[in-house]
N, C-alpha and C positions, 0 to 999 in steps of 0.2 A: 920565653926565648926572645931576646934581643934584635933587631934587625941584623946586627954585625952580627951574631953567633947563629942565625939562618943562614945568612950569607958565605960564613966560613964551613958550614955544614950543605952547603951548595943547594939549600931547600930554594933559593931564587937570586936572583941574579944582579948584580948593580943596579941602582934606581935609575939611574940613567941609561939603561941598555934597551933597548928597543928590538925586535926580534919581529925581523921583515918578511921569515919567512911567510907566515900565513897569508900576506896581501900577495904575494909575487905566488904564489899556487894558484889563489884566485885571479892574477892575471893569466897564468897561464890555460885556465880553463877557459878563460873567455874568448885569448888566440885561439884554442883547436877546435871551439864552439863555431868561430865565424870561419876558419883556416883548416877541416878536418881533414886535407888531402896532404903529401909531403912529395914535394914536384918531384918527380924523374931526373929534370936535367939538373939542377943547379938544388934537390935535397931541401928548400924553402918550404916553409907550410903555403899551400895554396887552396885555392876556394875550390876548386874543381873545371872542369873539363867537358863540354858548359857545367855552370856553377851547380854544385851539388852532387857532379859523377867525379869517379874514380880518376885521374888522369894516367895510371898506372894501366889502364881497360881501353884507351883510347890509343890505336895503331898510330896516328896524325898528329899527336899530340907531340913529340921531339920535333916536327916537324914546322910546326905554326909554332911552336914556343916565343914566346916573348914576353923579358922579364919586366919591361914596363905596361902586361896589359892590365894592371890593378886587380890580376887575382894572387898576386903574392903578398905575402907580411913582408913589410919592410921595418919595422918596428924593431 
């Protein structure tokens, strides 16, 4: 089989096409790895409430919010 008659029979795809999905998953694991929490107020992945608790668990936490204190992804 030909490369053009794999191609027409969809067994792979243009030589030129690149398929980004698999790096952008491994990005995204590596966000929810350092960012496991998803803020309350503004839905952002964030680090936690101190870093590594739930902010979802913390009564105070809508309250101190603040989206410049470098536990959000800004990415």
């Amino acid at each position: 089989m030909t490369p053009a008659e794999a191609e027409a029979a969809h067994l792979r795809g243009p030589e030129s096409t690149v398929d980004h999905s698999f790096r952008r998953m491994q990005d995204l694991r590596k966000v929810s790895r350092e960012y496991p929490f998803i803020c309350p107020v503004d839905f952002k992945p964030h680090k936690g409430s101190p870093p590594g608790e739930d902010p979802n668990n913390d009564p105070t936490f809508v309250e101190r919010h603040d989206p410049n204190d470098g536990a959000h992804y800004n990415g």
